[in-house]
py3Dmol code that shows the C-alpha trace and the ligand (Angstrom):
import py3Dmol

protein = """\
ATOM      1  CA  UNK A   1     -17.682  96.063  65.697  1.00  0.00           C
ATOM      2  CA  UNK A   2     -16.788  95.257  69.055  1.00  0.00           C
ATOM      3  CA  UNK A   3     -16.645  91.440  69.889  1.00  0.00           C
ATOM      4  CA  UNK A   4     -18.996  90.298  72.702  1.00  0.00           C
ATOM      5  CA  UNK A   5     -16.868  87.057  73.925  1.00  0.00           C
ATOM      6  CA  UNK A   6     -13.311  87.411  72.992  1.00  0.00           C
ATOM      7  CA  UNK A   7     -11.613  84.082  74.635  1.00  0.00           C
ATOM      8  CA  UNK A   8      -7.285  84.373  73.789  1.00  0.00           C
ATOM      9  CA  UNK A   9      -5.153  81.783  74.818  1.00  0.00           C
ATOM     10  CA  UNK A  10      -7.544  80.365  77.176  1.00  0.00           C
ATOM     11  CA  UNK A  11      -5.656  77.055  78.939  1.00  0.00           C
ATOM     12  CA  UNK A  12      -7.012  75.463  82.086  1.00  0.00           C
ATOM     13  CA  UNK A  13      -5.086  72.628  83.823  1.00  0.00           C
ATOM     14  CA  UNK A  14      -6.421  70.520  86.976  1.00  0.00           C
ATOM     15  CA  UNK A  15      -2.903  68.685  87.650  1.00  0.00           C
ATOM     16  CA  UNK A  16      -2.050  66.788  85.237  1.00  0.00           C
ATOM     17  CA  UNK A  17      -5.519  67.141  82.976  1.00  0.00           C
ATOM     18  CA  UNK A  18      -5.447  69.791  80.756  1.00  0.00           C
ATOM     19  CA  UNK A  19      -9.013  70.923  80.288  1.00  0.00           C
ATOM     20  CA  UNK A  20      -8.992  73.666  77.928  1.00  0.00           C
ATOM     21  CA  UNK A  21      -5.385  74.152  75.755  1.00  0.00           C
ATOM     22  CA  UNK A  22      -4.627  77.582  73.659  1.00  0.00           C
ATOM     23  CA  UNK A  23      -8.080  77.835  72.972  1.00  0.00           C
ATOM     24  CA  UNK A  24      -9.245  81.585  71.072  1.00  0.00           C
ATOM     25  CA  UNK A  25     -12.091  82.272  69.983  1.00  0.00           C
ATOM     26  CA  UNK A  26     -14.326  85.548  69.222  1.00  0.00           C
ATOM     27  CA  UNK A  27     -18.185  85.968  69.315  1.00  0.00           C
ATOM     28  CA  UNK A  28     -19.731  88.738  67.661  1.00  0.00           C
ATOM     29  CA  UNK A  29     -23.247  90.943  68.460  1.00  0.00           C
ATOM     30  CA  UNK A  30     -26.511  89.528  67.403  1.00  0.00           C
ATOM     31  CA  UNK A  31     -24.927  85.309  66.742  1.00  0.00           C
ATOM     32  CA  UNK A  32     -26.381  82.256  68.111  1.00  0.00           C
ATOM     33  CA  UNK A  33     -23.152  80.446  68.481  1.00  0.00           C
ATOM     34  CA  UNK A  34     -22.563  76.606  69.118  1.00  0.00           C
ATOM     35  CA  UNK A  35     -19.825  75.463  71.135  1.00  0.00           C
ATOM     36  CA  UNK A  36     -19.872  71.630  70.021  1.00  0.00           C
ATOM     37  CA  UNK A  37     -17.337  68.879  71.958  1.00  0.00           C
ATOM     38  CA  UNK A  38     -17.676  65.705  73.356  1.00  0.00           C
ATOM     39  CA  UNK A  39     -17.944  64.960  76.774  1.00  0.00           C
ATOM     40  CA  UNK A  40     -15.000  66.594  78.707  1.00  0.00           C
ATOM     41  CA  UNK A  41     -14.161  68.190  75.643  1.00  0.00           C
ATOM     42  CA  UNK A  42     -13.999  71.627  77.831  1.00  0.00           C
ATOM     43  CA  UNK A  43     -16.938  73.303  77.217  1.00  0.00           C
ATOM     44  CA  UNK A  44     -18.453  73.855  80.589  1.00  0.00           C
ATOM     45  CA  UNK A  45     -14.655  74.447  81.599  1.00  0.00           C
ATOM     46  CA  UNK A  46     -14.713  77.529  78.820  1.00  0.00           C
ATOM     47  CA  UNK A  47     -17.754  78.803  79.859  1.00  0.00           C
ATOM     48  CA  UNK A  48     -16.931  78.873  83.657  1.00  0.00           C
ATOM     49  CA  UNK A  49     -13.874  80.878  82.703  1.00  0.00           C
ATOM     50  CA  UNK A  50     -15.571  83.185  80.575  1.00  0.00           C
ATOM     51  CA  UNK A  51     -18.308  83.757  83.819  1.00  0.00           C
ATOM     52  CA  UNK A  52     -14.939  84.091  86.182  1.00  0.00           C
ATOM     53  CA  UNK A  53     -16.018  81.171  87.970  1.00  0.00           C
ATOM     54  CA  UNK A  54     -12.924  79.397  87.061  1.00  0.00           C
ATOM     55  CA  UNK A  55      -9.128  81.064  87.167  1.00  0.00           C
ATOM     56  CA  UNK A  56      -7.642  80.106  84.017  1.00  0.00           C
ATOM     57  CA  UNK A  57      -4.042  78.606  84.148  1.00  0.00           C
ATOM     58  CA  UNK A  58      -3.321  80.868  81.055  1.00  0.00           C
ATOM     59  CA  UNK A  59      -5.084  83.269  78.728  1.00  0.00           C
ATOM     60  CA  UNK A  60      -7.719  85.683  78.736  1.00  0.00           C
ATOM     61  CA  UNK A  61     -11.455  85.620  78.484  1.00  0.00           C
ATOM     62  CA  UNK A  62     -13.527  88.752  78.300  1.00  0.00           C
ATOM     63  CA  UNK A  63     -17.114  90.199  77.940  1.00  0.00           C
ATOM     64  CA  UNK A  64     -18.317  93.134  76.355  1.00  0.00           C
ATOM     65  CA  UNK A  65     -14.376  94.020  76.132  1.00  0.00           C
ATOM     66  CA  UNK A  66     -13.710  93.283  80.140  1.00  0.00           C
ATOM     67  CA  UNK A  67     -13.018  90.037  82.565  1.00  0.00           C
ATOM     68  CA  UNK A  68     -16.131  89.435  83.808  1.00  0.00           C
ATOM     69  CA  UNK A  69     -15.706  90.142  87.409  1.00  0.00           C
ATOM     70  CA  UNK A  70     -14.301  93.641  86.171  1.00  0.00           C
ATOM     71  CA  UNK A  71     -17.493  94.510  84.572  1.00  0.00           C
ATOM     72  CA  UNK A  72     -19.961  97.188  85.508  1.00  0.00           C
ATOM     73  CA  UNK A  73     -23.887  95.656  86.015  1.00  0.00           C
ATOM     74  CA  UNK A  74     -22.598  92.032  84.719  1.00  0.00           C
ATOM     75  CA  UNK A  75     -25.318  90.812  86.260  1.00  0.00           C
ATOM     76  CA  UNK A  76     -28.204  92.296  84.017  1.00  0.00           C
ATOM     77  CA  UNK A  77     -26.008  92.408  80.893  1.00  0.00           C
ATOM     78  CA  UNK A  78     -25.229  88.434  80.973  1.00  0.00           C
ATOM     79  CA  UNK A  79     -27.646  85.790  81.598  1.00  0.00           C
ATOM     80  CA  UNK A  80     -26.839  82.605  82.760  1.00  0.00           C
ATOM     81  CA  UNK A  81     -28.413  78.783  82.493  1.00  0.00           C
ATOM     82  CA  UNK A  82     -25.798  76.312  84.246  1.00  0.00           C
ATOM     83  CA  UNK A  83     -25.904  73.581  86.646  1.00  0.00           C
ATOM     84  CA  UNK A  84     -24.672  74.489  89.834  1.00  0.00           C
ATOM     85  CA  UNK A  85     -26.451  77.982  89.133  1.00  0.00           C
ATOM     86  CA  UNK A  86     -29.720  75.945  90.755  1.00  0.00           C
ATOM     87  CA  UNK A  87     -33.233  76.809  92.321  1.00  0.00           C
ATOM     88  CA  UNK A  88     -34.214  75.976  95.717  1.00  0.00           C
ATOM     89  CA  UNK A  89     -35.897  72.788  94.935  1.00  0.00           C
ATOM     90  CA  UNK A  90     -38.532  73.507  98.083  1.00  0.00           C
ATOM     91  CA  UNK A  91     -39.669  77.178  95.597  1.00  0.00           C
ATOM     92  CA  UNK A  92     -42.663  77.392  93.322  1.00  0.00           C
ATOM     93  CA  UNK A  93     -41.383  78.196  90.050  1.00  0.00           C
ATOM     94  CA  UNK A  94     -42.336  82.158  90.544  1.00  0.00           C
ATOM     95  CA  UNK A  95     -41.404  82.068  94.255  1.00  0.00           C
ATOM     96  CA  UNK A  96     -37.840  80.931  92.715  1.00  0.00           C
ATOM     97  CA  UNK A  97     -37.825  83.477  90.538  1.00  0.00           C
ATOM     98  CA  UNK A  98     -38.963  86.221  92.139  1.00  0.00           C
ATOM     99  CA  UNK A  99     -36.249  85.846  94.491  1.00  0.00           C
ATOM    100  CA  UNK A 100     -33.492  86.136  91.540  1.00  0.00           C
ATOM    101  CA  UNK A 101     -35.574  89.205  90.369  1.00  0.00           C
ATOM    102  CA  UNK A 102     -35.278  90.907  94.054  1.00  0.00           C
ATOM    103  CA  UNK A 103     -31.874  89.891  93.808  1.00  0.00           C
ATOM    104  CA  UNK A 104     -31.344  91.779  90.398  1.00  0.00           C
ATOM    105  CA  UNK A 105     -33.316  94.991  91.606  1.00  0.00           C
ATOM    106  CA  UNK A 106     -36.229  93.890  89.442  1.00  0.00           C
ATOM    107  CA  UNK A 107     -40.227  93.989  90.091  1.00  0.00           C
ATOM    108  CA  UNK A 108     -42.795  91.024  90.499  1.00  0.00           C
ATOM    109  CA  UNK A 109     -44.363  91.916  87.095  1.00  0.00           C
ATOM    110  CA  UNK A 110     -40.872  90.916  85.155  1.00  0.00           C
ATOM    111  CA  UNK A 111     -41.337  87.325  86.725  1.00  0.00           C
ATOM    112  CA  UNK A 112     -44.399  87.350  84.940  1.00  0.00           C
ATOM    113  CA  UNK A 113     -42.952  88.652  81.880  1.00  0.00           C
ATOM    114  CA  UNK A 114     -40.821  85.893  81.598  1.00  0.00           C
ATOM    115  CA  UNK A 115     -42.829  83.134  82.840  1.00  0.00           C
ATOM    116  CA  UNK A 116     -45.238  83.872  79.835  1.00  0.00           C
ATOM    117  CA  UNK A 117     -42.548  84.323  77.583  1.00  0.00           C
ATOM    118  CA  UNK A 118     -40.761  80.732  78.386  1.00  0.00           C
ATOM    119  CA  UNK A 119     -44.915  79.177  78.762  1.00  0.00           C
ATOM    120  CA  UNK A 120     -44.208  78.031  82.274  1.00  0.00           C
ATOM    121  CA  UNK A 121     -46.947  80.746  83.246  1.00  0.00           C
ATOM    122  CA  UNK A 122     -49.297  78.078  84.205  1.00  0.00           C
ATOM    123  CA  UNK A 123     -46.997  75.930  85.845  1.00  0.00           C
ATOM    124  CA  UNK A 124     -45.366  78.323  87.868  1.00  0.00           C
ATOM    125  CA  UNK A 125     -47.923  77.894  91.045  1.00  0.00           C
ATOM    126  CA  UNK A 126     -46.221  74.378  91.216  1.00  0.00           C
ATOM    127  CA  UNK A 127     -43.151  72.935  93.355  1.00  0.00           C
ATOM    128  CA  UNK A 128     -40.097  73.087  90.970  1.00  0.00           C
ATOM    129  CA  UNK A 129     -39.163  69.512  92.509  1.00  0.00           C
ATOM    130  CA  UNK A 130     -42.328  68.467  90.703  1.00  0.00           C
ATOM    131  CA  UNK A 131     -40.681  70.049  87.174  1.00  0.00           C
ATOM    132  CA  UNK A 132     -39.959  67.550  84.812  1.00  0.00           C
ATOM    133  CA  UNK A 133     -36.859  68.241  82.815  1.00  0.00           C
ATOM    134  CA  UNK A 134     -38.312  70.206  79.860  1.00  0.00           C
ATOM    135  CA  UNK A 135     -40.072  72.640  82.442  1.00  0.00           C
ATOM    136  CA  UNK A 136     -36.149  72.996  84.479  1.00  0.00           C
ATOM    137  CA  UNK A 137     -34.502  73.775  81.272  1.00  0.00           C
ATOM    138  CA  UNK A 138     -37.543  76.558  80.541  1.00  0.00           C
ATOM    139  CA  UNK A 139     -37.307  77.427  84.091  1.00  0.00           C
ATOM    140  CA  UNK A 140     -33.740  78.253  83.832  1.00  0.00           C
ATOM    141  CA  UNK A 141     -34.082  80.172  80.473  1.00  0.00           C
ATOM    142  CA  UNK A 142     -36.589  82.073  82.409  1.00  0.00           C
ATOM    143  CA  UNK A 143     -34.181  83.024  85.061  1.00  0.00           C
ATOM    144  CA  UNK A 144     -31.400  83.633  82.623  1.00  0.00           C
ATOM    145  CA  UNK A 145     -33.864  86.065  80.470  1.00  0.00           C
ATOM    146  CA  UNK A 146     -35.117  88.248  83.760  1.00  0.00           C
ATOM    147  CA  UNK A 147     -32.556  91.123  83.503  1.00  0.00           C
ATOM    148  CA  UNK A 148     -33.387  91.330  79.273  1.00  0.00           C
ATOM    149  CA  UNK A 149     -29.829  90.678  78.885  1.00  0.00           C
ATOM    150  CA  UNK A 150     -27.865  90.653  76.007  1.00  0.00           C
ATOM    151  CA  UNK A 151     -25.966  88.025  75.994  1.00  0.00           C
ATOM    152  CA  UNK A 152     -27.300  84.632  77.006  1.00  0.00           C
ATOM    153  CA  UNK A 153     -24.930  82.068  78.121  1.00  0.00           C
ATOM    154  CA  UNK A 154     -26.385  78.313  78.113  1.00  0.00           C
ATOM    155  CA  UNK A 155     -24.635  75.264  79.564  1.00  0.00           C
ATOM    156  CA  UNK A 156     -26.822  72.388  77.364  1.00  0.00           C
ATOM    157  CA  UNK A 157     -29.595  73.806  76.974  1.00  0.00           C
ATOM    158  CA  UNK A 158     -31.384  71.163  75.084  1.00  0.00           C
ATOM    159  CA  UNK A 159     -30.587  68.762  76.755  1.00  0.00           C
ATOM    160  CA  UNK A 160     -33.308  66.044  78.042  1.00  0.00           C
ATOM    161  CA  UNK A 161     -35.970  67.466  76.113  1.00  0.00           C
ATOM    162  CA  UNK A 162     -38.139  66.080  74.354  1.00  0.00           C
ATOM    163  CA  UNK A 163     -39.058  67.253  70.160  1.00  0.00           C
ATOM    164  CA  UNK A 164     -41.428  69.310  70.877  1.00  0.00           C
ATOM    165  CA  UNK A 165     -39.315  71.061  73.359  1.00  0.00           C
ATOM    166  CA  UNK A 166     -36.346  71.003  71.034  1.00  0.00           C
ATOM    167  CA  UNK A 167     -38.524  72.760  68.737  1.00  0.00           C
ATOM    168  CA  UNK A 168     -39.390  75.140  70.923  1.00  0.00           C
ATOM    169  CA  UNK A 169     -35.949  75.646  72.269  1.00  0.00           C
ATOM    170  CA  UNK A 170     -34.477  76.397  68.958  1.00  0.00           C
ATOM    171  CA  UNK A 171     -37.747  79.211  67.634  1.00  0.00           C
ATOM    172  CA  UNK A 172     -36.950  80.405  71.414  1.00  0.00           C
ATOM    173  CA  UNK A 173     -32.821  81.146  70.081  1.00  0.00           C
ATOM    174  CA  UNK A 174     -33.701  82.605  67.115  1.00  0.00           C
ATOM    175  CA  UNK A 175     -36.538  84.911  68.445  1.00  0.00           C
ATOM    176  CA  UNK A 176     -33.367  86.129  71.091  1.00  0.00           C
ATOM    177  CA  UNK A 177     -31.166  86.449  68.319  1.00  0.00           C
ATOM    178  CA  UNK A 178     -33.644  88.735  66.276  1.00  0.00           C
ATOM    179  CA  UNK A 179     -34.118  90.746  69.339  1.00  0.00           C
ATOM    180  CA  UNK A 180     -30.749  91.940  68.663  1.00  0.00           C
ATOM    181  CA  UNK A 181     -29.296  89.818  71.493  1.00  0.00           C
ATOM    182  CA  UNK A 182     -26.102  87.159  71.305  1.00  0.00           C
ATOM    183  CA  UNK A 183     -26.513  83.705  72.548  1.00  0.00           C
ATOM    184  CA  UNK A 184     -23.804  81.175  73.434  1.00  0.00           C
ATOM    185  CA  UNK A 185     -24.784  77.846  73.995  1.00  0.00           C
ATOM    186  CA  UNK A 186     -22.522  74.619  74.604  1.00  0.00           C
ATOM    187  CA  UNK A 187     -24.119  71.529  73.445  1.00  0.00           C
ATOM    188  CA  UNK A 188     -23.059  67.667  72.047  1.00  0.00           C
ATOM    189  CA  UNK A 189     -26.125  67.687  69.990  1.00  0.00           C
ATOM    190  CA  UNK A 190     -24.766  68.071  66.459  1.00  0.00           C
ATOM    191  CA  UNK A 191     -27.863  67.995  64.494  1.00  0.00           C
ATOM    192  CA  UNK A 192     -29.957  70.969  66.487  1.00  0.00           C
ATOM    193  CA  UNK A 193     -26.406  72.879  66.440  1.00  0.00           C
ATOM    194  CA  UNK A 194     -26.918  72.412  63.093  1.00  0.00           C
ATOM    195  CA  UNK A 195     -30.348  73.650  63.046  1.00  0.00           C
ATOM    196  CA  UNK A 196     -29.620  77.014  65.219  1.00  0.00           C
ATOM    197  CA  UNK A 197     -26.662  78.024  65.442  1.00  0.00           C
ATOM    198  CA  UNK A 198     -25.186  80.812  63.167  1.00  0.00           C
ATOM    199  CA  UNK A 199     -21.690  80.254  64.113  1.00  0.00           C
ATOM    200  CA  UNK A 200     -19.501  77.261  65.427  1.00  0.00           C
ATOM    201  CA  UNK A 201     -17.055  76.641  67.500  1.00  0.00           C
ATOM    202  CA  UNK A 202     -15.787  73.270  68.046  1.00  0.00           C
ATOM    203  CA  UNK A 203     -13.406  72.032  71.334  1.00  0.00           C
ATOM    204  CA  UNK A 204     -11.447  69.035  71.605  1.00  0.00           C
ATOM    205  CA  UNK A 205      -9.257  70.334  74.389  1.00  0.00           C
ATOM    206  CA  UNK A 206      -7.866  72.667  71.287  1.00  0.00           C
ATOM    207  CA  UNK A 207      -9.345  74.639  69.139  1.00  0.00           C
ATOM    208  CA  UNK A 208     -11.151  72.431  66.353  1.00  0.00           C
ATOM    209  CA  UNK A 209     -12.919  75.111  64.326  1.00  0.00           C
ATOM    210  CA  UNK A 210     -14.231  78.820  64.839  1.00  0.00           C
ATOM    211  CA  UNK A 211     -16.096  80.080  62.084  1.00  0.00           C
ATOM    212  CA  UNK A 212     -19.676  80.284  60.644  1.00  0.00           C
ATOM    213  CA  UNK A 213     -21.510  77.073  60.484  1.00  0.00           C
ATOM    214  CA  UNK A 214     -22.198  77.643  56.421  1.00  0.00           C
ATOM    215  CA  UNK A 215     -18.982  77.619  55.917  1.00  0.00           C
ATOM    216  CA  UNK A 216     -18.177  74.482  58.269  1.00  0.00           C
ATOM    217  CA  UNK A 217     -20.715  72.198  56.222  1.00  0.00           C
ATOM    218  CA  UNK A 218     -19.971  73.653  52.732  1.00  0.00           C
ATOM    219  CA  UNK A 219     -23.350  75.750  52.550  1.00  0.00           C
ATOM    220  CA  UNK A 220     -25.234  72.226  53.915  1.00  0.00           C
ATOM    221  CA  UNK A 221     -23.264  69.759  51.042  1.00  0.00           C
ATOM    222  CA  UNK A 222     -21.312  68.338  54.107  1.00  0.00           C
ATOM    223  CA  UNK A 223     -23.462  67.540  57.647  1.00  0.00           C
ATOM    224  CA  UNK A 224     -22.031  68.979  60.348  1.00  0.00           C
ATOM    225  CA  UNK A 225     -21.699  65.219  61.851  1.00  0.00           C
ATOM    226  CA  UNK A 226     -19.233  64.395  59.280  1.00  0.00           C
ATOM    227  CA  UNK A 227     -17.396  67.141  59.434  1.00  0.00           C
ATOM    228  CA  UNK A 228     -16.694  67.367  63.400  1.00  0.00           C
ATOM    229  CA  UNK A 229     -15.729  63.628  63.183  1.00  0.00           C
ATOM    230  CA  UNK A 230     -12.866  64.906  60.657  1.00  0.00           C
ATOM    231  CA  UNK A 231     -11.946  67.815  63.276  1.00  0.00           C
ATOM    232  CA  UNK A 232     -11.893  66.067  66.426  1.00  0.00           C
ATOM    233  CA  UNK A 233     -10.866  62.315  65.275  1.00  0.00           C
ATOM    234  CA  UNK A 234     -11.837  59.157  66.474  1.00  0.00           C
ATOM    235  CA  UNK A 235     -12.685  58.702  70.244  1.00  0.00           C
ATOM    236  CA  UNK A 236      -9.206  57.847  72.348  1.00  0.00           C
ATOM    237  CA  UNK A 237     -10.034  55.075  74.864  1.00  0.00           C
ATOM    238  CA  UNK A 238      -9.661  56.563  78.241  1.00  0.00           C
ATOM    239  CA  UNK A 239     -12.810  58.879  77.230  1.00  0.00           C
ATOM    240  CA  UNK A 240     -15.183  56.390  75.726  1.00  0.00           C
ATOM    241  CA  UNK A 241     -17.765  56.692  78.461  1.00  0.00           C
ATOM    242  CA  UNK A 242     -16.741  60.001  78.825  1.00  0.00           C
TER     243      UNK A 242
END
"""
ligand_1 = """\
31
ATP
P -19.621 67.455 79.164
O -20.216 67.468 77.811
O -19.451 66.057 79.683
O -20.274 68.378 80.139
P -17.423 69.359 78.832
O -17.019 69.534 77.415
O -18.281 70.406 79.426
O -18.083 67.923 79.013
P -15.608 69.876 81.007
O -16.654 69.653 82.058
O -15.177 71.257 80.737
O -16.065 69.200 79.645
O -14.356 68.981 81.409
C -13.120 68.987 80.683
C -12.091 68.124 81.389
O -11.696 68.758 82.600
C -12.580 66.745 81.786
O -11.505 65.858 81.639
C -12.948 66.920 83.241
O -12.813 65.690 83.935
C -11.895 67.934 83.706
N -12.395 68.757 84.830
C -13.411 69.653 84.763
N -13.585 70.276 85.952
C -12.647 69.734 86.798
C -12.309 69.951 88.178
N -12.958 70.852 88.921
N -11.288 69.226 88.690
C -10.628 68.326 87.936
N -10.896 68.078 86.634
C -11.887 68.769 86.064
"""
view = py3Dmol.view(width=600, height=400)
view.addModel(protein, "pdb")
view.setStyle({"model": 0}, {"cartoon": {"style": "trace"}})
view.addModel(ligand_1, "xyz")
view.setStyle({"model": 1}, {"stick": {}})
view.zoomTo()
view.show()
């Protein structure tokens, strides 16, 4: 079956930092896959160079078998949740987003769609500078879900909400995943990972661990705390406040 991330040899260096080292990875059709690291591990780093926003010193990412930028309707096929991919802060929630769907060649009645299926449908009359966190992150799913893509890529998507919206968030994965659709989602929040994801991948500049999250934990003997502690070591100095 044909992979829907294939990342080879994926190195990115800012001067003297190396971000992202030798990193390879594969994602297949139909995962929810974790990619787990600290802070400045190089997970935003990896996805940016999977979405072309970032030239990579070395390596090769593709989607769907091509480099990003080289492939036909990227825009509907991928959707994206990542900061710096913001709304106009000014925007109602469905003002924002029917903007992105004009933008994508899609009609007011998708916005909708969406808005219902995230339950910001009765928020959505509202300022999104009024949004508390929980509502941004479902805001952003929503605008990441408008073209029905198949693959979802999500910079932290859990992040600042609160249980009930982690709950919420990882139902929300799964009912993706049994859609049919892939989802790729970078997070440092091992025990939700844990929770959702199908597959792991774990970054600690290198390559950690690629491989299903059963087989990372022993089938659940060993927690997947434990276990990236072992594969990524002890914090070095220079990054304990990340
Ligand atoms: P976090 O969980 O904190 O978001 P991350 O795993 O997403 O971390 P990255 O944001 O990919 O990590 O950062 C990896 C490393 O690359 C860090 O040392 C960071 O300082 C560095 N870095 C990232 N972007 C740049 C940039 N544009 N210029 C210089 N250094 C950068």
């Amino acid at each position: 079956m044909t992979d829907v991330v294939a990342i080879e040899g994926l190195t990115k260096r800012y001067g003297d930092v190396t971000a992202v080292q030798d990193v390879s990875f594969r994602v297949g059709p139909g995962r929810i896959v974790g990619l787990l690291g600290r802070n400045g591990a190089g997970k935003t780093t990896t996805l940016r160079m999977l979405l072309g926003l970032v030239r990579p010193t070395a390596g090769r990412a593709t989607v769907f078998g091509r480099p990003y930028g080289e492939l036909p309707d990227a825009a509907h096929r991928i959707g994206v949740s990542m900061d710096g991919i913001g709304p106009s802060n000014a925007a109602t929630g469905r003002a924002d987003l029917r903007i992105w769907a004009r933008t994508l060649g899609l009609g007011s009645s998708r916005v909708e769609e969406v808005l219902e299926r995230v339950g910001l449908d009765g928020d959505a009359h509202r300022k999104l500078r009024g949004y508390s966190t929980g509502m941004r992150q479902r805001h952003a799913l929503a605008t990441a879900l408008l073209a029905d893509p198949e693959l979802l890529v999500l910079d932290e998507p859990a992040n600042g909400l609160d249980p009930d919206g982690i709950r919420w968030l990882r139902q929300f994965l799964r009912s993706l995943a049994d859609e049919g659709r892939t989802v790729l989602l970078s997070s440092h929040l091992l025990a939700e990972v844990e929770q959702t994801a199908d597959d792991i991948v774990i970054l600690q500049r290198t390559l950690r661990y690629s491989g299903t999250a059963a087989d990372l934990t022993g089938d659940g003997d060993v927690s997947l705390e434990d276990r990236f502690f072992e594969l990524v070591g002890p914090q070095s100095k220079e990054h304990a406040h990340g």
